[in-house]
N, C-alpha and C positions, 0 to 999 in steps of 0.2 A: 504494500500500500504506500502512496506516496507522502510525503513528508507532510503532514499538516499542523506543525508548529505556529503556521502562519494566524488560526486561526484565533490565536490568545493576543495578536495583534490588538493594539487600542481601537484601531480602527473597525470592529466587528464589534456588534453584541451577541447575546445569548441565544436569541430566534434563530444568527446566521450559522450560528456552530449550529444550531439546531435541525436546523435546512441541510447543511451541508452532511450532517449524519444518517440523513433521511436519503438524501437524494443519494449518497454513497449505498443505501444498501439496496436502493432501488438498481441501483447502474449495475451494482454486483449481479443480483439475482436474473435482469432482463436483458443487459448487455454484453456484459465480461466473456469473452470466448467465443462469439457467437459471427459468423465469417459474415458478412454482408458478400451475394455475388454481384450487387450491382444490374443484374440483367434487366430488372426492371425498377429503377430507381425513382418513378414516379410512386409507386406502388408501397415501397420500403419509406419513401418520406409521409405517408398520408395515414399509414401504420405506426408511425413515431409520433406523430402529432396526437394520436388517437390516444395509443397509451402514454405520452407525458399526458394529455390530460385528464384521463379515467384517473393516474394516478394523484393529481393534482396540483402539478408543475407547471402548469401554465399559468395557474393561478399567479404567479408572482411578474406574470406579463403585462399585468391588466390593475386598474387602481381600484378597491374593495368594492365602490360603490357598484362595481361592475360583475364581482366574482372574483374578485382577487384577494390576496393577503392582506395588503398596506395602502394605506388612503390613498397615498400618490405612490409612483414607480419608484421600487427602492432597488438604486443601481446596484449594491451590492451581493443582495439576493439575486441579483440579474446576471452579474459577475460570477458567483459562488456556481449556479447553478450552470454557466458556461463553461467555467474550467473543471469543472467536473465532468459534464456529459464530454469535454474535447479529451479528456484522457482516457474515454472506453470508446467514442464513436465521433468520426468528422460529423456523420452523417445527421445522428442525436441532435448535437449542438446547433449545427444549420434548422434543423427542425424546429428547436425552440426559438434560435435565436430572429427568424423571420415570423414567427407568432409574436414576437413584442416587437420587432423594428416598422413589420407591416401595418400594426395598428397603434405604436407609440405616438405618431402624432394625434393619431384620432384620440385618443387617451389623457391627452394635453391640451389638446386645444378645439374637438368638435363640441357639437351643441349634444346636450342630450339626448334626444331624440336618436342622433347617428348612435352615440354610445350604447344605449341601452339597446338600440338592436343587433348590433356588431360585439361589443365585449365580452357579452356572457357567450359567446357561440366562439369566442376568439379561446376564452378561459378553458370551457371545455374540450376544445380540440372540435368539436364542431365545424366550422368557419376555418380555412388554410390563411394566411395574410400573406401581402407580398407588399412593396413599398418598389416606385414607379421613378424615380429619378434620371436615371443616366438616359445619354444619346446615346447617337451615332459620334456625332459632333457636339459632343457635352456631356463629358465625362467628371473630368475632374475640375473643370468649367464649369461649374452647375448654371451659370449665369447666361452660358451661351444657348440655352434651349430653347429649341424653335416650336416644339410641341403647345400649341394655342387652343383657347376655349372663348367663344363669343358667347353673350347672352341674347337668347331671343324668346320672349316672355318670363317664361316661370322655366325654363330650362337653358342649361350650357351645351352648345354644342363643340366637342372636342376632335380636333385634327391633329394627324403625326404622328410619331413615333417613339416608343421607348425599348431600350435596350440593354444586355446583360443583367437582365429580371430576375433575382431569385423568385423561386417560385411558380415563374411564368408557364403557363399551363396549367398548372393544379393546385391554384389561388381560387378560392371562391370571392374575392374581393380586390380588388390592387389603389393602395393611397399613391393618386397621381398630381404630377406637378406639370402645371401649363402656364402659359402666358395669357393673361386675359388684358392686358395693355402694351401700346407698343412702345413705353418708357425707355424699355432697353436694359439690361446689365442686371442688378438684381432687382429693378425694380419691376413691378405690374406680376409676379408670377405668384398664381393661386395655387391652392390644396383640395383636390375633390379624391371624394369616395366611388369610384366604379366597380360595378360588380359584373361578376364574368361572364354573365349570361346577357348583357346591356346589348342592343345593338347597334349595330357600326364597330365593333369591339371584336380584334382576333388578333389570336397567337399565331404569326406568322412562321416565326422560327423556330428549331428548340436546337440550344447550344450545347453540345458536351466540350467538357473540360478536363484538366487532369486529375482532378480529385471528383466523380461524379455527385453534380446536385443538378435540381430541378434548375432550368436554365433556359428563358428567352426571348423571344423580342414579341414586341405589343404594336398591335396598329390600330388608330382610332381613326375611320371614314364619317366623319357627319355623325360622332356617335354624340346621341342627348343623352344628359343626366337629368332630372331633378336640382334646380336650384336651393334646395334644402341639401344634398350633396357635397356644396362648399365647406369645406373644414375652416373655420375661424373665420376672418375678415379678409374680403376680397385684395388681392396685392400683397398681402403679409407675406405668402405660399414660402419665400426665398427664408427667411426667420423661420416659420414654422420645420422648413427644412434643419436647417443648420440647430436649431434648440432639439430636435430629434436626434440628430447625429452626434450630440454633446451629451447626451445620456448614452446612447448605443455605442459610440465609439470605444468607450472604456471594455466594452464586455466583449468585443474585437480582441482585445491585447488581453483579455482574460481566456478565450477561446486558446490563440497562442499558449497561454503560459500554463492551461490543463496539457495541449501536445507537446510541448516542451518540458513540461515533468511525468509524463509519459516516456519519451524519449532518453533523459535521464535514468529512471525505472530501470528500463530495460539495458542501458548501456551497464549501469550497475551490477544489476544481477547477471547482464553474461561475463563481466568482464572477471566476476568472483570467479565461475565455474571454467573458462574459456581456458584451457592447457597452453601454456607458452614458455619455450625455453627452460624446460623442468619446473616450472611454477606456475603461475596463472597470470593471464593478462593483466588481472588488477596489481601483480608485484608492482608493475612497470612504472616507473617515477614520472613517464612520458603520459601513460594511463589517466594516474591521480592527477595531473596537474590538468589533462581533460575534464575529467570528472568534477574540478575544483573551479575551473572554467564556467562550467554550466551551471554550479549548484550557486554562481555569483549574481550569473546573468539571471536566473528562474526568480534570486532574492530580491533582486532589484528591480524587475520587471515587475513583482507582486508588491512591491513597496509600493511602484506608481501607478497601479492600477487602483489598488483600494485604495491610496491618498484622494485621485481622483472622485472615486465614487463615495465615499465618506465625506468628503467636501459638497457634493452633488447631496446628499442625501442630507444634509447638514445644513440644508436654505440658500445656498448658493445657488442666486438666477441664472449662471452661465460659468461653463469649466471649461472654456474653449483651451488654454493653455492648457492645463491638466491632463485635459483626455487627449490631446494631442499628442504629449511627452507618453504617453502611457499605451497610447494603439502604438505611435512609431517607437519606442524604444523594447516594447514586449514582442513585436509581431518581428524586426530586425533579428534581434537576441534568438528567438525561436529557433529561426534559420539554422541562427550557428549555431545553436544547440542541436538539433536535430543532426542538422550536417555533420557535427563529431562522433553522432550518437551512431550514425548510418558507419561512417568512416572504422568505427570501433567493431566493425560486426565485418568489416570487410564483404567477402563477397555473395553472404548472408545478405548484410544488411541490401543491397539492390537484386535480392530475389523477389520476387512479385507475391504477393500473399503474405510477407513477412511485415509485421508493423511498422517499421521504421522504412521501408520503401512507400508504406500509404503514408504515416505523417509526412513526410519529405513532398510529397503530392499534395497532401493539405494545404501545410502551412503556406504554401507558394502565393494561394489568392487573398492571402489574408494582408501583405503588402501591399497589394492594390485597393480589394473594394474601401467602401468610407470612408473616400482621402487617401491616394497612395502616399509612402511614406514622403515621395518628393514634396507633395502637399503639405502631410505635417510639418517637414523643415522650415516650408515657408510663411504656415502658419505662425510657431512660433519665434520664428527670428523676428516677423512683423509685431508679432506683439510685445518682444525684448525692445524693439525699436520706437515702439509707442510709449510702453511706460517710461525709457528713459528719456522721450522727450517731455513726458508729463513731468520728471522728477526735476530735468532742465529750467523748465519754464517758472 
């Protein structure tokens, strides 16, 4: 079992140790050992969603009033419950982790009405969620999106396109972002709820990738919503975005830092048994000082994840810095952890079916989506460059 010292951390209370022992023996008894072959990976996600929420892990997706645990979204239940499912299952984690990203803005900023139809079906596994963001051309540009919504009476009609969807295809719902002004840059772009069965609304593509998840592109022809639809206040869409990804982002670099102490795990325990030069791998002073590598980066990465969401969960309006430093330095770190962990198992570790050949597949997307790490760099160098002009002035 992996090292859970972390959790006597200031930063946790009683409920999270709590959680995290719970959801430990769930991943034991349903996950642990158990091959996913992938052949049909729509099928294996909408059976994950199913049983996290019979069991009642979605519950911490969603704010009470709705079927959840905690008034509001408490990041670190959202964290805990990430790096947990990412050390038995990619798959798991992707599972839960698009049940709260796909409906976290709904969760913050719709009007009741949307809530109370979508949440409790979010909670129970009911309802899939997916969340509508990227282009073709507007990726890590959120600002450059051409995807537009006109109103005309009581409904919006949406044109264009969205792309690398989790989700896409076996979403019963997709939170999408359009332009309903032609302001330009972040400004004029709204937040609506589309459901999958709307028409003018099709899944045109479906993308695989190296680590299989649900995956693909959206096209809206003339598709109406219901202008009761809009999430929050017409033009916010760009803020409502970015206060979502400031909550989810941290649980990004927690996702990481469950397959990076998985990785560890196992580089561990082979390195014990692994025969080398009349002793074991682990003699090797080249070994330890890997293993001493990893167990730095795994500490440090868990430092600024929960710093992050303990701040978040602590009335803090915005952790843009925070969860910045905590996706890019947890999901980087991962990397090289896994990479020494694959490296240690030699020609083991890049056999196919072997764990450390699927985390090493994992971890890969996790540098990109919400903000690739190049993003976070320059988020916060811009905001080191902001506050010291505040401290100048």
């Amino acid at each position: 079992m992996s090292d859970k010292e972390f959790l006597s951390w200031p930063f946790l209370d009683e409920d999270h140790r709590q959680l995290s022992t719970e959801l430990e023996a769930w991943a034991e008894k349903h996950l642990a050992g158990k091959s996913l072959d992938h052949s049909d990976v729509d099928a294996e996600c909408r059976e994950l969603v199913t049983s996290l929420g019979a069991a009642g892990f979605l519950c911490n997706a969603v704010p009470a009033a709705f079927g959840g645990n905690t008034e509001t979204l408490d990041v670190r239940r959202l964290c805990i419950t990430r790096e947990t499912l990412a050390r038995y299952s990619g798959l798991a984690d992707f599972a839960f982790a698009m049940q709260g990203l796909g409906s976290g803005s709904m969760s913050m900023f719709a009007s009741n009405e949307i809530r109370e139809h979508y949440l409790p079906r979010v909670a129970s596994g009911e309802y899939i969620a997916a969340f509508a963001l990227s282009e073709p051309n507007a990726g890590s540009d959120v600002a450059a999106m051409s995807t537009n919504a006109r109103l005309e009476g009581d409904e919006y009609v949406l044109n264009g396109c969205k792309t690398w969807i989790s989700n896409g295809g076996i979403a019963d719902f997709y939170t999408v972002f359009a332009r309903t002004s032609d302001e330009g840059g972040s400004k004029g772009i709204s937040c609506f709820i589309v459901d999958a069965d709307t028409a003018g609304f099709s899944v045109t593509e479906r993308i695989d990738v190296i680590a299989p998840h649900p995956l693909g592109r959206l096209e809206f022809k003339d598709c109406r919503i219901p202008k009761s639809k809009l999430v929050g206040v017409e033009g916010k869409g760009f803020g409502i975005a970015m206060a979502t990804l400031d909550v989810f982002r941290s649980t990004v670099g927690a996702a990481a830092l469950g397959f990076a102490r998985r990785a560890l795990d196992e580089a561990t325990s082979y390195s014990k048994q692994r025969g080398m030069f009349g002793g074991h791998l682990a003699d090797l002073q080249m070994t330890q000082s890997d293993l001493g590598e990893m167990a730095l980066a795994i500490d440090t990465s868990a430092l600024l994840i929960y710093r992050a969401a303990w701040k978040k969960d602590s009335g803090a309006e915005r952790i843009t810095r925070e969860a910045a430093m905590a996706k890019l330095h947890a999901t980087e770190s991962a990397q090289k952890v896994i990479d020494k962990a694959l490296q240690l198992h030699g020609g083991l570790g890049v056999t196919r079916g072997n764990i450390l050949e699927s985390l090493y597949r994992e971890i890969r997307a996790l540098r990109i989506y919400e903000g690739a790490s190049e993003v976070q760099k320059v988020i916060i160098g811009g905001l080191q460059l902001q506050t010291a002009g505040a401290h100048n002035n």
